[in-house]
C-alpha positions, -999 to 999 in steps of 0.1 A, spaced: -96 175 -112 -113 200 -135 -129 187 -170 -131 213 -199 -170 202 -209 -183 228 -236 -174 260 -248 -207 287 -247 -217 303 -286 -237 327 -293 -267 339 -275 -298 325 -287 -332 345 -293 -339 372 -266 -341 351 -233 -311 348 -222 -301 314 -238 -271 303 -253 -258 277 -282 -227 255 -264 -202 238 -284 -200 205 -262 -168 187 -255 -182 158 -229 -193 125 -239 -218 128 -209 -238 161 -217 -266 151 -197 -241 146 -166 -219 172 -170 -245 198 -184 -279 193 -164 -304 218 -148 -285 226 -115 -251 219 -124 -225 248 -107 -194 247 -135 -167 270 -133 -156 296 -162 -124 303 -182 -118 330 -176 -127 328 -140 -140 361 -134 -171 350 -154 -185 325 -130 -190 298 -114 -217 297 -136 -256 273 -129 -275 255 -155 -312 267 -149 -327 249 -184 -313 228 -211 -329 216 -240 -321 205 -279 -332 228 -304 -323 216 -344 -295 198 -334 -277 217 -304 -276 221 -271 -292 255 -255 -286 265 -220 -300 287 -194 -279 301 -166 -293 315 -136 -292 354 -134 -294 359 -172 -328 371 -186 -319 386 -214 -297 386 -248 -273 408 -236 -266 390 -209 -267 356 -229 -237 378 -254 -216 387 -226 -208 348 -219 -197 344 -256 -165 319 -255 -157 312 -222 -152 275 -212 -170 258 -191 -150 231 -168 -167 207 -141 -146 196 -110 -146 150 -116 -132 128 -91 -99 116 -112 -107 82 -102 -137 85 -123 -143 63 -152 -166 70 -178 -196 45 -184 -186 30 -213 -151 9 -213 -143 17 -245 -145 56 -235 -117 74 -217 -114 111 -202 -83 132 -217 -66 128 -183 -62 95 -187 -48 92 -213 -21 120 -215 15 107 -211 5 74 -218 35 60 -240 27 48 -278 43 18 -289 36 -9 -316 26 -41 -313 59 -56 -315 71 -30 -284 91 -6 -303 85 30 -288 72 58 -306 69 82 -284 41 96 -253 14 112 -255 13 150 -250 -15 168 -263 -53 154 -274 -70 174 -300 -109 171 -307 -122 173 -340 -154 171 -351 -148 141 -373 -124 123 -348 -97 128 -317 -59 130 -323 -34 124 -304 -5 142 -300 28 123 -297 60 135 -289 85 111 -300 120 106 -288 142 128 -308 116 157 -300 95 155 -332 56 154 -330 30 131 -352 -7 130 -351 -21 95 -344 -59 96 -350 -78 82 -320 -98 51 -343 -95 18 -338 -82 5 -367 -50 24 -359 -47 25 -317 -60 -13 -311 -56 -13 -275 -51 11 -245 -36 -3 -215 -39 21 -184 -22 -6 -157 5 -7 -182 2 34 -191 3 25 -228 -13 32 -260 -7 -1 -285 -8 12 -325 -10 -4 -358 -4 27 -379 -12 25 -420 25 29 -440 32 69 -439 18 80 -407 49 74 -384 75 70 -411 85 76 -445 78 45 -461 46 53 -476 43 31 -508 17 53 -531 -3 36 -555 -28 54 -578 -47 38 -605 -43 71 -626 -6 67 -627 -5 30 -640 -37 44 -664 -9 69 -676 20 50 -676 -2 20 -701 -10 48 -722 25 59 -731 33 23 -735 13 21 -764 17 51 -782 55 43 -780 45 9 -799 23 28 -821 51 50 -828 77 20 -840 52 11 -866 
């Protein structure tokens, strides 16, 4: 099974290194000195980590064969995927690869269906997933625990306690400002009566 792990940025100082954008949990796995990844599109690899290091922040590679900055340009934006056993698990239990989770189906805690899972989207700030309900509509569940309590893979399901509003349209909205507002009218319709 092939694993999307980073996407290659710009080319960094005149060596032939590169910024990645990386989309793997396990960087220092997936992205080590030797590692052979192939390319989207293909015609740019398969692709071999010489050097890696962290410089303010981000990752910087090296692949073998480019010396230079122009070289380092050329790879702007392609994707770099690694080939994972599917019966690979990540380390942590609390982690899981995209693959395992697509098509799981979304319920609530009571059972009621809400649809499967289609699509994962990574964020900076958090994963979504991407669920297609019944009737054909989509909704965004972010991947947090407060929402998605428990994931199930024996039972392929994702259990969720979503906040009023994200599934539905019973969103109760309260704002402080609007009782503030409402108070204020109050009394200038008393002052009025005097």
């Amino acid at each position: 099974m092939q694993l999307v792990v980073a996407r290659i940025g710009r080319a960094h100082g005149i060596k032939g290194e590169v910024t990645v954008e990386v989309r793997t949990d396990e960087p220092e796995l997936r992205l080590g000195p030797g590692a052979v990844l192939a390319t989207e599109p293909a015609s740019a690899g398969p692709l071999t980590i010489e050097t890696g290091r962290v410089h303010s922040g981000r990752l910087l590679l090296r692949f073998e064969g480019v010396r230079d900055r122009t070289g380092a340009e050329a790879l702007r934006n392609i994707l770099l995927i690694a080939e994972i056993d599917p019966e690979e698990l990540p380390e942590d239990p609390e982690e899981y690869y995209d693959h395992q989770l697509m098509d799981l189906d979304v319920v609530l805690a009571d059972g009621t269906e809400i649809g499967r899972i289609t699509e994962i989207t990574h964020l900076p700030s958090q994963d979504l997933f991407i669920v297609e309900r019944p009737d054909g509509s989509e909704v965004m569940i972010p991947f947090v625990e407060e929402i998605v309590t428990e994931i199930d893979l024996e039972e392929q399901r994702a259990v969720i306690d979503p906040p009023p509003g994200l599934i539905d349209d019973d969103a109760v909205i309260a704002s402080a400002r609007e009782a503030g507002v409402a108070d204020a009218d109050d009394e200038a319709a008393e002052g009025d009566d005097r």
